[in-house]
Structures are given as structure tokens and as C-alpha cells.
ZAKOL-883519 format. One record per residue (C-alpha): residue number from 1; residue in three letters; x negated, y, z negated. Coordinates in steps of 0.1 Angstrom, whole numbers, plus 2048, in hexadecimal, padded with zeros to 3 digits. Layout:
BEGIN
NUKOL   seq   type   east   north    up
NUKOL   NUM    ALA      X       Y     Z
...
***
This chain:
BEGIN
NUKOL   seq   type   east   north    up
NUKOL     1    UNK    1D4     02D   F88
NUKOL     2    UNK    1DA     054   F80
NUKOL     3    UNK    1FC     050   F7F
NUKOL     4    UNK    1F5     02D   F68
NUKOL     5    UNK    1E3     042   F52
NUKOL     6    UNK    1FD     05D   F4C
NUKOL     7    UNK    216     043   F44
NUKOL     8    UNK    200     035   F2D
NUKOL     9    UNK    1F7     05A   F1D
NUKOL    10    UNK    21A     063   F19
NUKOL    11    UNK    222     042   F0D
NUKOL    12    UNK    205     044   EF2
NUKOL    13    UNK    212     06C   EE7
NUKOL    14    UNK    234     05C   EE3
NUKOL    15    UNK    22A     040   ECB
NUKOL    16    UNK    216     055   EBA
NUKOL    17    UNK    233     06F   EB6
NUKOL    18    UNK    248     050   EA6
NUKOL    19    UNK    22F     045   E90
NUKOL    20    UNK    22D     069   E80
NUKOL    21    UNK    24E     069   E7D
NUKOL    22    UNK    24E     047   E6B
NUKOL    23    UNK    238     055   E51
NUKOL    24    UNK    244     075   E4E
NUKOL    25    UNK    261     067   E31
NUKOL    26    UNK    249     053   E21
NUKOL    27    UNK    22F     072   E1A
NUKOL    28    UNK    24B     084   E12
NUKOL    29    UNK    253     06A   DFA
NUKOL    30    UNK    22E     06B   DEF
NUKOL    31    UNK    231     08C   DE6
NUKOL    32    UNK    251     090   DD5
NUKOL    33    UNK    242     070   DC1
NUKOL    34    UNK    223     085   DB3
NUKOL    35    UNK    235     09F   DB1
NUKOL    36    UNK    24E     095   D99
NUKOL    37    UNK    234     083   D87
NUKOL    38    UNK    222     0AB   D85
NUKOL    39    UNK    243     0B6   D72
NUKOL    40    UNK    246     098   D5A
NUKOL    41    UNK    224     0A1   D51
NUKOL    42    UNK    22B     0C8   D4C
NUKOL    43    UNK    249     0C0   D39
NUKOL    44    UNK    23B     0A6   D22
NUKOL    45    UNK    223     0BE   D18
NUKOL    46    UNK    237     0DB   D0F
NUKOL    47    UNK    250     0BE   CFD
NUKOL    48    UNK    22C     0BA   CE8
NUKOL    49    UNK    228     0DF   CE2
NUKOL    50    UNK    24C     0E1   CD4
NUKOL    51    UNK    248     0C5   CBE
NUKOL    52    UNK    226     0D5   CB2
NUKOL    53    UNK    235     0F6   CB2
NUKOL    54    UNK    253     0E1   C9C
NUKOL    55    UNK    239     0D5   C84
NUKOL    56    UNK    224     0F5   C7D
NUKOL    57    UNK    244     10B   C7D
NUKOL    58    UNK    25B     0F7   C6E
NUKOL    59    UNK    273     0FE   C8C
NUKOL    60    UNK    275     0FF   CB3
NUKOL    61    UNK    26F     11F   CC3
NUKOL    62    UNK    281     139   CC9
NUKOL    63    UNK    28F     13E   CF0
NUKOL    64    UNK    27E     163   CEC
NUKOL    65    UNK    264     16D   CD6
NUKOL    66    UNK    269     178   CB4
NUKOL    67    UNK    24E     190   CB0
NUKOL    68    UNK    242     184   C8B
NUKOL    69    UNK    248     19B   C6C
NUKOL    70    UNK    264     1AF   C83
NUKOL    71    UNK    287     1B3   C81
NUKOL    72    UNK    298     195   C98
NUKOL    73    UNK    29C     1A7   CBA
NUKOL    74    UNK    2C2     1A7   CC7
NUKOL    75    UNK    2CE     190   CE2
NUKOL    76    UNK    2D3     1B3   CF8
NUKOL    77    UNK    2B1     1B8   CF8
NUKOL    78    UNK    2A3     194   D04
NUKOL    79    UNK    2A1     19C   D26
NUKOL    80    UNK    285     1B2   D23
NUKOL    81    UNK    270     19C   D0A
NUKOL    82    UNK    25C     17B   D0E
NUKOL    83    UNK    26A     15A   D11
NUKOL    84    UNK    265     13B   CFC
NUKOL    85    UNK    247     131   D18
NUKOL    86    UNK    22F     149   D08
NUKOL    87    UNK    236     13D   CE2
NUKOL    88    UNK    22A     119   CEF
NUKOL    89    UNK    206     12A   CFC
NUKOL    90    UNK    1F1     120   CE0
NUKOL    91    UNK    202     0F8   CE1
NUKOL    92    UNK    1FA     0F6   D04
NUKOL    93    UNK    1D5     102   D02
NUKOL    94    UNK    1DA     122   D0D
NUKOL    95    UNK    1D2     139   CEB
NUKOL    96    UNK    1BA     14F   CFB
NUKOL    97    UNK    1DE     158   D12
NUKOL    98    UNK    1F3     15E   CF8
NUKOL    99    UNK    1D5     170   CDC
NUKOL   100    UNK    1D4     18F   CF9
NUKOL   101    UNK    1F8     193   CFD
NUKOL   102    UNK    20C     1A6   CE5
NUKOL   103    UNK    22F     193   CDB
NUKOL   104    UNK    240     1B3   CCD
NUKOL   105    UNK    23D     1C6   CF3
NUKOL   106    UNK    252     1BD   D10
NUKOL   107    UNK    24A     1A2   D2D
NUKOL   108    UNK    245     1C2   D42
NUKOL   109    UNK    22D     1D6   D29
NUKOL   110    UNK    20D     1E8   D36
NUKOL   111    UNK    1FC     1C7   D20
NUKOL   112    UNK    213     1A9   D29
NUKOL   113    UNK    21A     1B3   D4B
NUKOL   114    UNK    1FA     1A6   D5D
NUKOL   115    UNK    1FE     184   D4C
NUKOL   116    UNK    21E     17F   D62
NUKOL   117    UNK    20D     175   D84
NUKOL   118    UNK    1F2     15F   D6E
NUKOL   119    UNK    1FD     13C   D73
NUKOL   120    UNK    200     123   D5B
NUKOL   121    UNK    1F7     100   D61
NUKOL   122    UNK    213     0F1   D49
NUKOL   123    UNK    22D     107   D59
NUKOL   124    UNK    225     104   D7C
NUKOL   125    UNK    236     0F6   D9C
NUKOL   126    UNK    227     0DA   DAC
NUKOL   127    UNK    237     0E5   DCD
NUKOL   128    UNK    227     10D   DCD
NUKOL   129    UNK    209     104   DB7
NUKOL   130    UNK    1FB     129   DB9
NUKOL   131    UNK    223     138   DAE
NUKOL   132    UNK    21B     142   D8A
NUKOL   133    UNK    245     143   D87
NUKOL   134    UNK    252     124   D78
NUKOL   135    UNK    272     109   D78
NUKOL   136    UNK    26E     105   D54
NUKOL   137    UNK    28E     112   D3E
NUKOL   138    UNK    2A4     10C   D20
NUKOL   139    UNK    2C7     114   D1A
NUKOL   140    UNK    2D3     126   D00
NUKOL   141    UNK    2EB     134   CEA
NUKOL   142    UNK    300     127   CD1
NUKOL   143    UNK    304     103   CD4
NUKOL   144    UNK    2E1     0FD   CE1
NUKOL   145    UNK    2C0     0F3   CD4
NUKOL   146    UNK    2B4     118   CDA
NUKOL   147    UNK    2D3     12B   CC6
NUKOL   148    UNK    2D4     152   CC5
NUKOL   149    UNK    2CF     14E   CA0
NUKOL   150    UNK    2BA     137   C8C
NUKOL   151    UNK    2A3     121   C9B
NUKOL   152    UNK    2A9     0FB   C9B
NUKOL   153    UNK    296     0E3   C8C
NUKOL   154    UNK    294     0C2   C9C
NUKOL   155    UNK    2A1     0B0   C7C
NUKOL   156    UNK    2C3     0C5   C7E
NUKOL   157    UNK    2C9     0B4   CA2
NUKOL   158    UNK    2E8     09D   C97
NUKOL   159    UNK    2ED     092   CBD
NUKOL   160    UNK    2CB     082   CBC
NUKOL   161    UNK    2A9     08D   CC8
NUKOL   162    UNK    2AC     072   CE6
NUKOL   163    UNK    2CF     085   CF4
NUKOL   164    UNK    2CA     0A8   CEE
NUKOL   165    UNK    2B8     0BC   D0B
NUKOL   166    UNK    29A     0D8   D04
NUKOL   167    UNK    28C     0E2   D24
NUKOL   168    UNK    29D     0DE   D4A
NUKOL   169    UNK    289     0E1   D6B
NUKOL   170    UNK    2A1     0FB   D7A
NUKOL   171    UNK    2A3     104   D9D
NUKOL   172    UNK    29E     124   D96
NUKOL   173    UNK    27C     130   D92
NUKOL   174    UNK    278     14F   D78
NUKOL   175    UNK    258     160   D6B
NUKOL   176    UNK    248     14B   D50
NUKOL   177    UNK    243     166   D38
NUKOL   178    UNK    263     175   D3B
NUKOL   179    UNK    284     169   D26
NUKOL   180    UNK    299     15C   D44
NUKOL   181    UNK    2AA     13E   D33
NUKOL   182    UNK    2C7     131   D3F
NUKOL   183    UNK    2E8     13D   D24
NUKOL   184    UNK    300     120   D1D
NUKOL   185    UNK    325     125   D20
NUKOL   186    UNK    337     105   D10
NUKOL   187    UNK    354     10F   D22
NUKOL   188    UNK    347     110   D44
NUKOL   189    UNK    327     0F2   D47
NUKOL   190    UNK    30B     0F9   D5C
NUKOL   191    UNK    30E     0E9   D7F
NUKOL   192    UNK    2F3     0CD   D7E
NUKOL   193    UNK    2EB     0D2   DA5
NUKOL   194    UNK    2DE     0F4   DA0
NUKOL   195    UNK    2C0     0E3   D8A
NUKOL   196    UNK    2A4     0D6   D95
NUKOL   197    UNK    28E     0DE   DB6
NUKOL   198    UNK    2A1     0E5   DD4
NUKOL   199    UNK    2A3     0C6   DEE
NUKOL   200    UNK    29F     0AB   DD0
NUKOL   201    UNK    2BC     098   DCB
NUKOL   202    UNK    2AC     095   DA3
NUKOL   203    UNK    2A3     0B0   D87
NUKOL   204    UNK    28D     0AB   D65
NUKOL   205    UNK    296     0B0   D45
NUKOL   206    UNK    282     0B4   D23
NUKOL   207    UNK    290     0A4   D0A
NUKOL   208    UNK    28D     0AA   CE0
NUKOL   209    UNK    27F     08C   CDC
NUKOL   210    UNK    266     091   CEF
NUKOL   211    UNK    26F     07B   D10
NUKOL   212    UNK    271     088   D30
NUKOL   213    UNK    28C     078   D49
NUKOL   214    UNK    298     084   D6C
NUKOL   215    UNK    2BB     083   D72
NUKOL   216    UNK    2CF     087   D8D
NUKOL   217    UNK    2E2     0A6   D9B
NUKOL   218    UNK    2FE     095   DA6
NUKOL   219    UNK    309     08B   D7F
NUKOL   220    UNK    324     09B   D6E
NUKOL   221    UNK    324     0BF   D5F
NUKOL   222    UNK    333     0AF   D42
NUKOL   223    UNK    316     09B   D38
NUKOL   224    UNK    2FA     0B5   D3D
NUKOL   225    UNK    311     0CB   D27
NUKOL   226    UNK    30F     0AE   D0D
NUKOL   227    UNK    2EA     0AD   D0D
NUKOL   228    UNK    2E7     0CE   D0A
NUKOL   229    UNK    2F9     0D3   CEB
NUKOL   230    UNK    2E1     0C4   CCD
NUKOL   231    UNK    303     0C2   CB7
NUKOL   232    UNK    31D     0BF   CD1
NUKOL   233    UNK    32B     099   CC1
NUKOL   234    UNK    32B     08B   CE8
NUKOL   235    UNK    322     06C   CF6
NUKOL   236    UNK    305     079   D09
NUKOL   237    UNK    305     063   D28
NUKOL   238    UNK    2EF     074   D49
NUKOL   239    UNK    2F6     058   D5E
NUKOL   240    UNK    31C     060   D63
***
């Protein structure tokens, strides 16, 4: 009977090890699932806060903050200064944020310095919920919606709001008050498997008009170059 009942433990520890490891891909899948659905969220929010930024300012922002009634800071200097994320504070309801932080210091300054470990909900991760760093970047440069020059205005998109590309969940993560955009090279497209979180065969992208799709890695650099260019003339097509 003892040697009955062993059998039967170790029997019982066995199928209980498979059964974990039956449901181990489907709570995996349970949590890439609500996770993705976290990011949608973030990014159809900060899609809002551009269009409302858009609307009020009569452009998009900026990929680094123009301190107002300043000369235009040069592109050698944008390293050091804050990024696009902080100019969508107030349209994301966090004012009080962005009222204590001075736009015309650097990301590093005595005052903006301590804001760089607060986290913001909009710009968080769903996978390291306490990392105040974020996956949430645009390209830029000429060519782009966020050019070294003028801003754009939504209207003066000719490939269409529904193909040109604002914001990218990269798979680098990069301090959320810091400029640490990703600079486009038309001659050499960004390699769509380094977007995205790492271990997801998918990445999301915010969109102009406001949509928010996830695409996957695998596609061609060709096409995430298309979508990235808001006057490029392609035939925008993510799918390929």
C-alpha cells in the first residue's frame, strides 16, 4: 500500500507538472493580450494630445522643445534638451508636471532632473510598470512628420493621415523627458525587428490620423520607411 501510494503521489506531481505546463502559453498569451491592449491605450491618447496640441497650436510638436519666445535651439544641441513627451504634459493631464519644469533648461538641470525617474502613466511599459523610461518615440528629420525645421501641420500630410506614422513603440527604452528620438536616414530604413518589445513577434504604431495598429516585425523595411515619410508619394502597404 506504501509503495501504491508513492506511485500514485508521483503520478499526481507529474500531472500536475503537465497541466502547468499546458497553461503556461495560454497566460502567456493572457498577458501579452492585455498588454498590448495597455499600449493601444497609451498610444491613443498621446494620438489625442497631438491632435489637441494640432488644434490649439496650429501644428504638431516639435521632437524637442522650443523654449517659447527663444531663438530655435540647433539640432547639435538636442541631446541635452527635452523631448516631444514633455510638450504633450498638459494634453495628457499632467499640467501640474509640466507648470514646475522649466522648458528652456536641459533634461539634466538641477529643476528637470528629478522629474526623470517620475513615471508617467501615458508613457509607461506595461511589462516594468514601476520603469519611469518609456518605448514611446518618433522619428525625425527631414522627410518625417517631426522635421528639423518647421513643424507640420496635419493638413500639409499629402500621403494621408491614415499612412503616415507619428509615434513607434521602439524596443528601446529611453528617458521620457529626454530627446532620444529615433533620426531617419532615407537612404538606409530602419530595420522593423528592432521595434517593438523584445520577444513579441508584433510592434505598435501611432498613426496621424489618430489610429493605432500593430504591425508586424517581420514586414519590409521598405514599407515602414513609406509610412514614415508624411510626403514620401509611396503606396504605404504594412502588410508586405
Amino acid at each position: 500500500m506504501a509503495i501504491a501510494g508513492t506511485v500514485l503521489s508521483v503520478a499526481s506531481i507529474a500531472l500536475f507538472g503537465v497541466a502547468v505546463a499546458l497553461l503556461l502559453p495560454a497566460v502567456r498569451k493572457v498577458r501579452e493580450a492585455s498588454s498590448r491592449m495597455v499600449v493601444s491605450n497609451n498610444l491613443k491618447q498621446i494620438g489625442i494630445a497631438m491632435h489637441n496640441h494640432e488644434d490649439t497650436m496650429t501644428h504638431l510638436p516639435s521632437p524637442v522643445v522650443q523654449p517659447p519666445l527663444a531663438p530655435p535651439v540647433p539640432e547639435s544641441e538636442w541631446g541635452s534638451r527635452l523631448s516631444w513627451r514633455v510638450e504633450m504634459l498638459p494634453y495628457i493631464e499632467e499640467g501640474a508636471v509640466y507648470n514646475q519644469m522649466n522648458l528652456g533648461q536641459p533634461w539634466d538641470s538641477a529643476q528637470n532632473k528629478p522629474f526623470a525617474t517620475q513615471q508617467i502613466r501615458t508613457y509607461s511599459d506595461p511589462d516594468t510598470k514601476s520603469d519611469p523610461d518609456t518605448r514611446y518615440r518618433v522619428f525625425y528629420g527631414p522627410g518625417t512628420a517631426f522635421p528639423l525645421t518647421e513643424p507640420l501641420r496635419l493638413s500639409e500630410i499629402g500621403d494621408g493621415t491614415s499612412n503616415t506614422m507619428l509615434v513607434v513603440e521602439s524596443g528601446e527604452k529611453v528617458t521620457w523627458t529626454r530627446f532620444a528620438e529615433i533620426k531617419f536616414d532615407p537612404n538606409n530604413p530602419p530595420d522593423p525587428t528592432t521595434m517593438g518589445r523584445p520577444g513579441l513577434s508584433t510592434f505598435t504604431v501611432l498613426f496621424a490620423d489618430g489610429s493605432v495598429r500593430s504591425h508586424r516585425k517581420s514586414m519590409n523595411p521598405q514599407a515602414l520607411k513609406a509610412a514614415i515619410t508624411p510626403n514620401g508619394g509611396e503606396v504605404v502597404n504594412l502588410d508586405e
